[in-house]
Each structure stands twice: as C-alpha cells, then as structure tokens.
C-alpha positions in Angstrom: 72.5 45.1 -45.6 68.8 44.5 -46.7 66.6 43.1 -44.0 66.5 38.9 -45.1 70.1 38.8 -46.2 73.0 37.7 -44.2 76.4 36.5 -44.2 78.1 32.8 -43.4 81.8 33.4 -43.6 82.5 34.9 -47.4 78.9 33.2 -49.1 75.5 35.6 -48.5 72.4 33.8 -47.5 69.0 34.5 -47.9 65.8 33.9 -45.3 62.2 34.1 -46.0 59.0 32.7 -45.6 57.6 30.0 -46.9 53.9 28.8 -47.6 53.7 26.9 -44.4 54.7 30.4 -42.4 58.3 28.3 -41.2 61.2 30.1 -41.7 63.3 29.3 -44.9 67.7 29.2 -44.5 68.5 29.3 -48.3 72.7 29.9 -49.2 73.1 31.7 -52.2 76.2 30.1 -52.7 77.7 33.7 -53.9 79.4 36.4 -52.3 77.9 38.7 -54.3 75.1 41.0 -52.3 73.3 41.9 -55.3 72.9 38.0 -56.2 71.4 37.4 -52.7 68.6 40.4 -53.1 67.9 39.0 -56.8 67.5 35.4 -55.4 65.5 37.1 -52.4 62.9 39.1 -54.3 62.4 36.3 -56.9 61.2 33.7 -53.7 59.0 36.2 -52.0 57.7 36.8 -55.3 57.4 33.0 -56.1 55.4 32.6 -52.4 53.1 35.5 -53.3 51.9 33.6 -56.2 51.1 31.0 -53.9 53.7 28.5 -55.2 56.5 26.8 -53.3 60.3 27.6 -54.3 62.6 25.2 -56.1 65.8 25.2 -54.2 68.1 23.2 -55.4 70.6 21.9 -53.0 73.9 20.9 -55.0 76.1 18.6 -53.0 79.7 19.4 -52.3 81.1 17.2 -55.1 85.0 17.1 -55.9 87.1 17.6 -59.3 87.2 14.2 -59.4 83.8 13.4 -59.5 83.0 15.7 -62.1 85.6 14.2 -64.1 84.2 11.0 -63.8 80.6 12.7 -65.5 82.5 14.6 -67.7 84.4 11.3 -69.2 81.2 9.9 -69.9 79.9 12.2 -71.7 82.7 13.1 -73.8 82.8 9.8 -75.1 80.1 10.8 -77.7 82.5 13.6 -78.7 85.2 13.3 -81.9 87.0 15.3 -79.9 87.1 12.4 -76.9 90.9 11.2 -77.4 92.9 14.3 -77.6 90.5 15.9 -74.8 90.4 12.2 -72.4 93.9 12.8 -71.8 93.7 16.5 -71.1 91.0 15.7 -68.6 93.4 12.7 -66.6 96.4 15.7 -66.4 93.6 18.4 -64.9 92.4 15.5 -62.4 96.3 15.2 -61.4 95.9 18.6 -60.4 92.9 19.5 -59.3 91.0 15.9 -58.7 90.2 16.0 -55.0 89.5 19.6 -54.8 86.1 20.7 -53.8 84.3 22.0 -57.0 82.9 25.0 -54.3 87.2 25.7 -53.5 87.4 27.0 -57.2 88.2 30.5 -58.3 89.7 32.4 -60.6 92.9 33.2 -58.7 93.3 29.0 -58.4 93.1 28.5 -62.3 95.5 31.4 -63.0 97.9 30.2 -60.7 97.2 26.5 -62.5 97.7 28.8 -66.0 101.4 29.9 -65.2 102.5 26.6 -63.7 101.8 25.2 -67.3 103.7 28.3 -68.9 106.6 27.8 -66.3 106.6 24.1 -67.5 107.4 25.1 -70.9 103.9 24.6 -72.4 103.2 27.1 -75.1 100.3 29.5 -74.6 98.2 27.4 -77.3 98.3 24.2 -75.0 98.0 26.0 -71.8 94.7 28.1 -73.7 93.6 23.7 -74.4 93.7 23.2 -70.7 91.6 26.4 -69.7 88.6 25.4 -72.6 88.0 22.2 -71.1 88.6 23.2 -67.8 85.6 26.2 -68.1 83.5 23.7 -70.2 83.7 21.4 -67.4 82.4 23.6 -64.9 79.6 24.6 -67.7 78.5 20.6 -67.8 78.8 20.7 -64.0 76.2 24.0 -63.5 74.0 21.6 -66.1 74.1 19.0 -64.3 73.7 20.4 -60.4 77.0 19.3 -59.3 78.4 23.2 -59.1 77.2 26.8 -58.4 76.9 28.9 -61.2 78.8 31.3 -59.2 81.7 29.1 -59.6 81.5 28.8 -62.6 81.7 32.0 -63.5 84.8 32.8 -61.4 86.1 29.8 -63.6 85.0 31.5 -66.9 86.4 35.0 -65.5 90.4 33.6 -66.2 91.8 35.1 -69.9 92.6 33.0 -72.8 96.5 34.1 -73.5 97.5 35.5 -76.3 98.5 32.5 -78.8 101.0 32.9 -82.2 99.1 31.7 -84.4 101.0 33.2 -87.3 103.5 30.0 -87.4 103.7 28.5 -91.0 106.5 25.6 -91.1 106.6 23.6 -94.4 109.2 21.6 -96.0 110.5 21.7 -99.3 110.7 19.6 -102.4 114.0 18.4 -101.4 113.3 17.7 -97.6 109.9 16.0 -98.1 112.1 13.7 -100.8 114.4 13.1 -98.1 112.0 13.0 -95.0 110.3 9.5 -96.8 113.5 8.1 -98.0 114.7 7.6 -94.2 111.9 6.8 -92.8 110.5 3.5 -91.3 108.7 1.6 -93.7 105.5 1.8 -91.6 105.9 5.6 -92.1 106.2 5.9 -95.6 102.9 5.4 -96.6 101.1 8.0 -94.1 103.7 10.5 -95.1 102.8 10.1 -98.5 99.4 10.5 -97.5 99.7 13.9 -96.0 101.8 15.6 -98.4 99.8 14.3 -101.8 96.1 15.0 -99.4 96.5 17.5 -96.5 94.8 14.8 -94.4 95.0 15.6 -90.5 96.6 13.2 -88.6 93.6 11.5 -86.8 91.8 11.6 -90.5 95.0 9.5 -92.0 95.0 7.2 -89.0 91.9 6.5 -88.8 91.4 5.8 -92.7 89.3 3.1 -93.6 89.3 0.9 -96.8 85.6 1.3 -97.2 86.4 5.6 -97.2 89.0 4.8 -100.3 87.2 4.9 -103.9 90.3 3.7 -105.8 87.6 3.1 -109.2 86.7 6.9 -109.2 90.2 8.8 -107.4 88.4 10.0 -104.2 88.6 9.3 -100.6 85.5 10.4 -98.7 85.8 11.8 -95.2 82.3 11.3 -93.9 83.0 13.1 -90.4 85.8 15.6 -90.2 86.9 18.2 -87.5 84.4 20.5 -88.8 81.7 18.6 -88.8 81.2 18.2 -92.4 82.0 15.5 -95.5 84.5 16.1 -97.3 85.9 14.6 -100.8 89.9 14.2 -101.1 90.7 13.4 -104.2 93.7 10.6 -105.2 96.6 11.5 -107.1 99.1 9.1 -109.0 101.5 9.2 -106.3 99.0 8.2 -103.4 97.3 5.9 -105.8 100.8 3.9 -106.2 101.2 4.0 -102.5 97.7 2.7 -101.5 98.5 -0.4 -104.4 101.3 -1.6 -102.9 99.5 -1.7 -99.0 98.5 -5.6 -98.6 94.6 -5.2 -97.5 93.2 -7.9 -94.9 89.4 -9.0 -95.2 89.8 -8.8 -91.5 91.2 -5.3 -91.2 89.3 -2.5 -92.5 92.0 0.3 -91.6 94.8 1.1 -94.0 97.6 1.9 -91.9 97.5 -0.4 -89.0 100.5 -2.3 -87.0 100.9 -5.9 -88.0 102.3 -6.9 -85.2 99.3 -6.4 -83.0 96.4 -5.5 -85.9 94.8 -2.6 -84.7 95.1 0.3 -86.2 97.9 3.2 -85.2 97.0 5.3 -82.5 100.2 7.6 -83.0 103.7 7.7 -85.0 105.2 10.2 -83.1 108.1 8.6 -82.2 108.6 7.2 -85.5 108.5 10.6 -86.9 110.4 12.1 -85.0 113.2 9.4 -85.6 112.3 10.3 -89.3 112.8 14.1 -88.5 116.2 13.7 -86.7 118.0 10.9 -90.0 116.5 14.0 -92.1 118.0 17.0 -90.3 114.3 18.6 -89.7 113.7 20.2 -86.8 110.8 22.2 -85.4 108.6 20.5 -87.5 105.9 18.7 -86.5 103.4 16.1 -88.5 100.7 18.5 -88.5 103.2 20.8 -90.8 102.9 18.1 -93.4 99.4 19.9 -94.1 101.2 23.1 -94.0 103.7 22.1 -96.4 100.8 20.6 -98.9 99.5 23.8 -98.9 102.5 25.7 -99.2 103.5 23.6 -102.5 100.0 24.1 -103.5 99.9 27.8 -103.5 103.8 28.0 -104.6 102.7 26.2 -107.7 100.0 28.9 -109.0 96.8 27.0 -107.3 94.7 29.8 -106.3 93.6 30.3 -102.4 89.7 29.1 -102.8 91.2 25.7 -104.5 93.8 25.6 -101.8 90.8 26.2 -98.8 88.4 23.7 -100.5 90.9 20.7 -100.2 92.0 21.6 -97.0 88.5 21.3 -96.0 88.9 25.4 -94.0 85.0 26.6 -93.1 86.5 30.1 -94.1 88.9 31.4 -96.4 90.4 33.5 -93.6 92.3 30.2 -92.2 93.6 29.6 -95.9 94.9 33.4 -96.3 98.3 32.7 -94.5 99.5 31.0 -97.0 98.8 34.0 -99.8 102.3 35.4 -99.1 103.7 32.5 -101.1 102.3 33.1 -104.0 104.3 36.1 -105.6 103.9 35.0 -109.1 100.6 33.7 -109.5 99.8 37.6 -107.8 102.0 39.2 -110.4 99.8 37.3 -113.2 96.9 38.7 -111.9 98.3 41.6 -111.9 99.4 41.9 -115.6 95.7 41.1 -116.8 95.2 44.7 -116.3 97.7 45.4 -119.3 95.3 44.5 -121.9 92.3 46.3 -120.2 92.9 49.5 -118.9 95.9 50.7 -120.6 95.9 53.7 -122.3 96.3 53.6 -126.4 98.7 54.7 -127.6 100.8 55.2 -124.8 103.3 57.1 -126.2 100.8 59.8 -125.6 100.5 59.2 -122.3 104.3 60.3 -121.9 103.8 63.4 -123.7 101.2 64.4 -121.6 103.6 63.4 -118.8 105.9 65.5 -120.4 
C-alpha cells in the first residue's frame, strides 16, 4: 500500500501535510484503494500550489433526514404526489438507517422484498429511481459520500413488460358508464372522448375548458409541454350538464366536502366489478381511446398528437390494430406500379 494511505476497518484514509507542516487525518469515505491515491495526489498537489485543501466533512446523517430535505424539495416537482408517498413507504424501511450503512447488497435485498410482496417489476423499478435520486440530492447537498451513492446507483433496473395493451370495447365502455356512480360518469366520459391522464382529468380546471372554440388546454402536462385537447359532442354534452360554482374552479370535485377529487379508485373499481371488467385499470381508459382511434382508420401521427406522446415510438403499439387502414395503404400501389396490361405479365409468367 502506497506510503500516506491506510486503512480504518473497511474505509481507506488518506494523510498528508498541510501548509502549516501539521499532519492531516483525511477519510476517504471509500474502500476503494485507487480512490484514496486519486484523493491523495490531488491534496499534495493542491498544498504545492500553496493553497489549503477543501475537505468536506459530511455528517453521519440518517434516511430519515434525507427524507425530510428530499420532501422539501420535491414539492416544486409535478411529480410531488405520486412520488411523496413513495418517499413515506422507503422511510418505513429504511428511515433510521445511516445513509454511510448503504450498499448495493441492502437495496437489492429491499428490491426482492417488493417482488416477494407481489409488486410488479414496474413499481419495484418506481421505488429504486427515487431511491438512487435521493442519494444523487443527498451527494448535492453534503449529507452522503459519493461512494455511497454510487453503490446505490450500482443495483439494476429489472426487466419491466411494457408490452401490456388493455382496452375495452364499444360495448364494455357503454356498459362500464351505465353502472357507474354518478360522480364517475362524467370523468369516464372524459377519458374515453380525450385520452386525458388521470391526474390531467382531476385536476381540470374551468378556466382550462374553451367550451366557445371546442378545446381544452393543458398548460403543464407530464411532459412538460402544452397541449390542446379538443371537445367532441359527447364531452361537450357531459361538461353542460356539470353545475359550475363561482367558488369552485375544478370540474369534477366532491360536493360534499368541495375540493376537488384526489382519486376514484374505489369508485372505479366498484364500477369495474357491476361491469364484469377485470384487469383493467383507469389508466387503460387512455389505452382504449387509442385503440378505438386507430381501429377506426385514424392514422398513428394523429393518434400520438392527441395523446400528447414526445415520440411516435410510444404510439407504435397500438399499429397492430389497424389491419385495414394498412391494407388501404397497401392497395394505393394498384394504381401506381402495376404493370399494363397485365395479362402480359402472366404470359411472361408463363
């Protein structure tokens, strides 16, 4: 081991030094040897120049308290509600747990608890994001080693399905409003006759609703970027018949205590069960717009535009449900490169 570096159980340290000729104890906070000689040639070369080192000494905070950071910072996310409660379940788990305890064998072991609970790959691959992002904020803000963070960062994504595509048809949709509460009605209307996301229905506001020109504008989506949703008659007839309060500006809101709905999953899943749907979920209600969409000859760009997808890759899963409208693309190719007369074709054949 190079002359300066030693060990204190598993982390290397480093010693030099300084510009007052007293000897310097820095950790490295790694247990990497290689990190310890880069630290160590990059303060005797700092002390050569005649300039004292910045050490930064990072307390030993807990989960907990980078939580608490965390929460206050996400607040200024759109993301903030479905992520706040992601945050509270990792703080169950993990919240008085030294930040400086963490490594990767400790978040894959938290990985396949969640699979072993039932949670689908996609949700347990929710839980690791915010978990490594965390641990990115907490390097920013000198409350964790970057070391740790990167034994964080060093756990795999798993492998997710993304290939699932759930719709409803004609009938079911007919079905699924019919025996539904009558709060219900309404945002399920919404999402089949828009492709709205739930969080976009929920929190519509009167003032986004253009009933004079058709259009419902979506100032702030999930990507970031304004989007126009046009009204058709159905939805129009719907948002006619919603009594609007001067002192409510959402649409869909609960009477009884006047703010607006912050979920209907029970509802819908009551609505689900009367209908005989299962695995279905409300986010499939976008799904199915599509579906009916591209069933009905609407071609894919259209289809990506009003779904408000950044790329036409997200809208392509839907191209295997439109068989005709490909076939009719197909036959424009009669009139253009086929060969006259053909019955000379066949005798060359022949």
């Amino acid at each position: 081991m190079a002359k300066g570096i030693y060990k204190r159980g598993s982390i290397f340290w480093i010693r030099y030094v300084g510009l007052d000729k007293k000897m310097i104890f820095e950790s490295t906070y790694s247990n990497k040897v290689r990190t310890a000689q880069a630290l160590l040639i990059k303060r005797k070369q700092t002390i050569a120049e005649g300039r004292e080192p910045e050490i930064k000494k990072i307390k030993n905070h807990t989960f907990k308290e980078l939580a608490e950071e965390y929460i206050k910072w996400a607040e200024k996310q759109r993301s903030f509600k479905s992520k706040i409660y992601i945050i509270n379940k990792l703080v169950d788990e993990f919240g008085s747990i030294a930040l400086r305890r963490f490594n990767t064998m400790l978040v894959e072991q938290y990985q396949t608890k969640r699979l072993n609970e039932g949670k689908k790959p996609a949700t347990a691959n929710r839980y690791l994001a915010t978990l490594s992002h965390m641990f990115t904020k907490a390097v920013d803000w000198n409350m964790a080693e970057e070391e740790i963070s990167k034994k964080v960062k060093r756990v795999k994504h798993l492998q997710e399905n993304n290939k699932r595509l759930r719709f409803l048809s004609q009938e079911e949709c007919q079905n699924l409003i019919e025996v539904s509460d009558p709060h219900l009605k309404p945002i399920l209307i919404t999402a089949l006759n828009t492709g709205m996301r739930k969080g976009e229905i929920l929190g519509l506001r009167w003032s986004n609703v253009d009933m004079r020109h058709g259009l419902i504008l979506l100032d702030i989506t999930k990507n970031g970027e304004r989007r126009e949703i046009y009204i058709n008659d159905t939805l129009r007839q719907t948002l006619q018949l919603i009594p609007r309060r001067l002192d409510i500006n959402h649409v869909f809101f609960d009477k009884n205590t006047r703010n607006p709905y912050q979920d209907v999953k029970r509802s819908f899943a009551r609505a689900c069960k009367r209908a005989g749907i299962y695995d279905f979920r409300f986010h499939d209600m976008r799904h199915t717009f599509a579906s009916q969409l591209v069933m009905a000859g609407v071609d894919l760009v259209t289809v990506k535009e009003l779904l408000g997808h950044k790329s036409l890759a997200m809208t392509l899963r839907y191209s295997h449900l439109a068989p005709k409208h490909k076939m009719k693309a197909v036959k424009i190719l009669d009139n253009k490169i086929r060969p006259k007369p053909i019955h000379q074709l066949r005798k060359c054949i022949e």
